[in-house]
C-alpha positions in Angstrom: 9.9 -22.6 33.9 8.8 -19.4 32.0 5.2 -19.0 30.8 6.5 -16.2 28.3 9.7 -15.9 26.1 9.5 -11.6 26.3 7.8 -9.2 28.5 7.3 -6.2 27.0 6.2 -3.1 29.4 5.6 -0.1 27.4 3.8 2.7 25.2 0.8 1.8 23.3 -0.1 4.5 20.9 -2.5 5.3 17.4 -0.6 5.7 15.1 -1.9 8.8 12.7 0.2 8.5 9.7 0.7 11.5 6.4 2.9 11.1 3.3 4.5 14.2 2.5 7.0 15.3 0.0 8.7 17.0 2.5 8.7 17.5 6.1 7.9 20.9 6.9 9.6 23.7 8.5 8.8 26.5 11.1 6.1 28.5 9.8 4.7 26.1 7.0 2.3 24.1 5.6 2.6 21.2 3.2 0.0 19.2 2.0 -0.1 15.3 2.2 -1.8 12.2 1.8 -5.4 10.9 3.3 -5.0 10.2 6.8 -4.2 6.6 8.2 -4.3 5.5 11.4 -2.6 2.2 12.5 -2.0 0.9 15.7 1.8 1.6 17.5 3.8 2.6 19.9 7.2 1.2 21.0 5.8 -1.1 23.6 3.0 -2.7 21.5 5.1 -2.1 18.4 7.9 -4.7 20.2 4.9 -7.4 21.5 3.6 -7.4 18.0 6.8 -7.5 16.3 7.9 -10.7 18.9 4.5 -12.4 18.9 4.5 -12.5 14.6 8.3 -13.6 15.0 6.5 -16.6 17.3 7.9 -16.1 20.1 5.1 -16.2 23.3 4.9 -13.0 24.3 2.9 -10.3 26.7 2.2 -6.5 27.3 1.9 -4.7 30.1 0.9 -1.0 29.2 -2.0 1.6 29.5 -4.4 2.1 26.7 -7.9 4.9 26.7 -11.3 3.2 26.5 -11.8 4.8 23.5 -11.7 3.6 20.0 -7.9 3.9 19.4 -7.4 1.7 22.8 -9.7 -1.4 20.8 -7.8 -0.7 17.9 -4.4 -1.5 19.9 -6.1 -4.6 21.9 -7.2 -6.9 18.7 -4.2 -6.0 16.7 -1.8 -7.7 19.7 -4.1 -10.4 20.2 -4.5 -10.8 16.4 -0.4 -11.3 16.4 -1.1 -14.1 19.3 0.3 -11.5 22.3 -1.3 -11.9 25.6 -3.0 -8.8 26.5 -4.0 -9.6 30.4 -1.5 -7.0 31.1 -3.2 -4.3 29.1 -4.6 -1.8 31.2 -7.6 0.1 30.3 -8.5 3.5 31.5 -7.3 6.3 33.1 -6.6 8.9 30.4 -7.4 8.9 25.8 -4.8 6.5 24.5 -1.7 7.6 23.0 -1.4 9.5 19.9 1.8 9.5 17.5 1.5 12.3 14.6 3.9 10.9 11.6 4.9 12.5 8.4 6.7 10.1 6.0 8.9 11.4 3.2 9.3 10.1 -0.1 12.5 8.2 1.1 10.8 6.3 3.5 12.0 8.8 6.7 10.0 9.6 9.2 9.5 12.2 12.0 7.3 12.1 15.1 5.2 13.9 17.9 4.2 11.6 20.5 0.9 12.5 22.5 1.6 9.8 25.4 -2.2 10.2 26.9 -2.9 7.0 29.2 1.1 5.9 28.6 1.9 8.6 31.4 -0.6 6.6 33.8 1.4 4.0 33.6 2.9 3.9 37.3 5.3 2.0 39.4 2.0 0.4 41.6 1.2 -0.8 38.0 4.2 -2.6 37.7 4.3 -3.8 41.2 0.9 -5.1 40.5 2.2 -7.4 37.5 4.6 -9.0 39.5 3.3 -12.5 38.1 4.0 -11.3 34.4 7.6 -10.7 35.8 8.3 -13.9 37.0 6.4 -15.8 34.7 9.3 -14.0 31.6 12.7 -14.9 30.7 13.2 -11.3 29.3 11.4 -8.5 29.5 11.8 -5.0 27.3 11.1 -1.2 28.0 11.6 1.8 26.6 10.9 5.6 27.5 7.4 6.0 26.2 6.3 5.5 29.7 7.2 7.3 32.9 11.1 7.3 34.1 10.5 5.8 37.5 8.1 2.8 35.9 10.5 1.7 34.1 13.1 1.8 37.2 10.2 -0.1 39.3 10.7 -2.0 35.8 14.2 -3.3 37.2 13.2 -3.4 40.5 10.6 -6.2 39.7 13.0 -8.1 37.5 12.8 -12.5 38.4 16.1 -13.8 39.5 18.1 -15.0 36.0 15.5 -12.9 33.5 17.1 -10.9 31.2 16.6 -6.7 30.9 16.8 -5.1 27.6 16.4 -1.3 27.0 16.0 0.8 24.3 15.8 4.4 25.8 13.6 6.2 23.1 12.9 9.3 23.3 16.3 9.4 24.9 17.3 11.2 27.9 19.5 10.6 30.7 19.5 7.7 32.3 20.0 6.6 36.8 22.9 4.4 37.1 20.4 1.3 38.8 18.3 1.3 35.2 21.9 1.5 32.8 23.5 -1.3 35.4 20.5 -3.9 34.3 20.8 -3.2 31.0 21.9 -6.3 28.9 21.7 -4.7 26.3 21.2 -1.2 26.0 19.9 -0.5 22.1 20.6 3.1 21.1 20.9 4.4 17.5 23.5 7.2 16.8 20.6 10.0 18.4 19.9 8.2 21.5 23.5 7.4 21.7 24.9 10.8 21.8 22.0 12.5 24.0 22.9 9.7 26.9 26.9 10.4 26.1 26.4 14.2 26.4 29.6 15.5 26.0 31.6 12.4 26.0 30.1 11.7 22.3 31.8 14.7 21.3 35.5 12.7 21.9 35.0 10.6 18.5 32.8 10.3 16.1 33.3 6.5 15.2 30.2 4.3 16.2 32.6 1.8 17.8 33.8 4.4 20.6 30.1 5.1 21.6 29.5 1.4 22.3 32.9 1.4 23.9 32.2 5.1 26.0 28.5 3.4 26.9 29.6 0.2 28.2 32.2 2.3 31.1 28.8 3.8 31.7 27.1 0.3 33.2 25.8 -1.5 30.9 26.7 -5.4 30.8 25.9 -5.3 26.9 25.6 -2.6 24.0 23.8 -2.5 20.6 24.5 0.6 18.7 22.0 0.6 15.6 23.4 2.1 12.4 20.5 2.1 9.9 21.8 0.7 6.8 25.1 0.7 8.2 23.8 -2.3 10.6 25.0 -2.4 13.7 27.5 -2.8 16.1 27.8 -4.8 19.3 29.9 -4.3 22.5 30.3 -6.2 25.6 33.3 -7.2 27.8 34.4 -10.0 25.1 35.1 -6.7 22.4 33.1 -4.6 19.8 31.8 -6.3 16.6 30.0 -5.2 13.2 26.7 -7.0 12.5 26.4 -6.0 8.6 23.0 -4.8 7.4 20.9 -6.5 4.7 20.6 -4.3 1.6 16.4 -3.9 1.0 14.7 -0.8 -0.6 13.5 1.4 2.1 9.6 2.1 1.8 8.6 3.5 5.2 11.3 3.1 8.6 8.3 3.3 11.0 9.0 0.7 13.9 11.7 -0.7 12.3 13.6 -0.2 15.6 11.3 -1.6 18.0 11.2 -4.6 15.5 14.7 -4.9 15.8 14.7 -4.9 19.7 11.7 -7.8 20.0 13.5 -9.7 17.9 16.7 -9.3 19.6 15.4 -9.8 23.1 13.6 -12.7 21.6 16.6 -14.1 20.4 19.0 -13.9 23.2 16.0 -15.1 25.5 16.4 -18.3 23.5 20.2 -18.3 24.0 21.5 -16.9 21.2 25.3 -15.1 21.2 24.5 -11.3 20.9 26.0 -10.9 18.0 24.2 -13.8 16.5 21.3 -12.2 18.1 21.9 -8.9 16.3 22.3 -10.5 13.0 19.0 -12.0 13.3 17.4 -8.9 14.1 18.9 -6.6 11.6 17.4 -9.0 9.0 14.0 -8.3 11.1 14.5 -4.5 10.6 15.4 -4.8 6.8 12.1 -6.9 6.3 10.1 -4.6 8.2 11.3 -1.1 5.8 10.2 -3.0 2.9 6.0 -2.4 3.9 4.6 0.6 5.2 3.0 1.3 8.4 4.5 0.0 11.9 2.9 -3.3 13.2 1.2 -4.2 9.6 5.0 -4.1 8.6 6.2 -7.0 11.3 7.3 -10.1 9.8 6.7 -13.9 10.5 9.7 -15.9 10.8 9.0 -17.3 7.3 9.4 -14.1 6.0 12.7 -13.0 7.8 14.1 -16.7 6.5 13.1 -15.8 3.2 14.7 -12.3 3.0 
């Protein structure tokens, strides 16, 4: 019946990446390592991440006609994602500035260039890729009301899955299709607003999110794992213990392989476990989509 196992609509961004000792502060200059450039963003991150994983998968996003936009294009179809949903044009691609620390932390300025142009006529114009998915992913990299045309142009029986990065508050249509919503402790506590303030125990987010709409909740906790909440109860997914080189996408490789997983069926705790073990394999490399594992890899973690 479905043509793809994951639809991911999203950010596709250049990735400019600098090792620093440490991140600076307000006023300052620190010197770091040569520049490298590797293709990202949340939305190709997550197609990349899924595709490697083997699971068939497509894009629909904005990229420049520039060199950065090529650069994004053969390293999905190089992972096996379908690309027809690539656009091309309309503004430079996306640029993400990213110092890494020693410890494998990482900060970062987003540019979003032709991710703004991504509209809601885009998305009504990929209404084939909608119901040709069993799930299909977003985030906030792109434009607020694409990714509520996003859940608007949802198939009968597919599956939404959200993970609301760079966070900000959300309209009660886009939280009600969430199943799940994927926050870490951040993007948990900016959609909470003041309600975070009540406790500060990870279980009572996922519990204080849920009243908010959502059929499902992933809180991500890092090395901590995570935690999942639904209307069965709130359970701990434990983390896999690896040494941390560089964090950079290791949430959107979390979420592909997450959506992935439940698309096939999974439980969502099940789902969750599978994942983390994605995110532990992907810290271990540096870089974002050069980092995504196969599904031999995962299984051999």
């Amino acid at each position: 019946m479905y043509d793809y196992d994951l639809l991911v609509v999203g950010s596709a961004n250049a990735d400019l990446v600098i090792g620093v000792e440490r991140r600076p502060g307000a006023g300052e200059t620190v010197l770091g390592s040569d520049l490298a450039v590797h293709p990202g963003g949340k939305g190709a991150n997550q197609a990349v991440a899924a595709a490697r994983l083997g699971a068939r998968t497509a894009l629909l996003a904005r990229v420049g006609d520039d060199e950065h936009g090529r650069l994004l294009l053969d390293s999905l179809r190089e992972a096996g994602a379908d690309t027809v949903g690539v656009l091309v044009g309309g503004a430079p691609t996306g640029v993400a500035l990213i110092t890494v620390d020693p410890s494998g932390d990482n900060s970062i300025v987003v540019s979003p260039g032709a991710n703004g142009r991504l509209t809601p006529s885009d998305v009504r114009a990929a209404a084939s890729l909608f119901h040709a998915s069993r799930v299909v992913s977003t985030q906030l990299e792109i434009p607020l009301e694409s990714v509520v045309e996003v859940v608007r142009s949802l198939a009968p029986g597919s599956r939404f899955v959200l993970n609301p990065s760079p966070p900000r508050p959300l309209p009660s249509e886009v939280l009600g299709a969430c199943d799940p919503l994927i926050v870490n402790e951040h993007e948990a506590k900016v959609i909470l607003g003041d309600s975070a303030q009540v406790s500060g125990e990870p279980e009572d987010w996922a519990r204080l999110l849920l009243a908010k709409g959502p059929r499902s909740v992933v809180v991500t906790l890092g090395g901590e794992g995570a935690l999942v909440a639904s209307s069965a109860g709130v359970t701990r997914v434990p983390s896999v213990k690896v040494e941390a080189v560089d964090t950079t996408g290791a949430g959107d490789a979390f979420t592909a392989a997450l959506a992935w997983r439940l698309g096939t069926g999974e439980p969502l705790a099940e789902a969750a476990a599978y994942a983390a073990r994605v995110g532990a394999a992907t810290v271990t490399k540096e870089g974002a989509q050069v980092s995504f594992p196969t599904a031999a890899e995962v299984a051999a973690l």
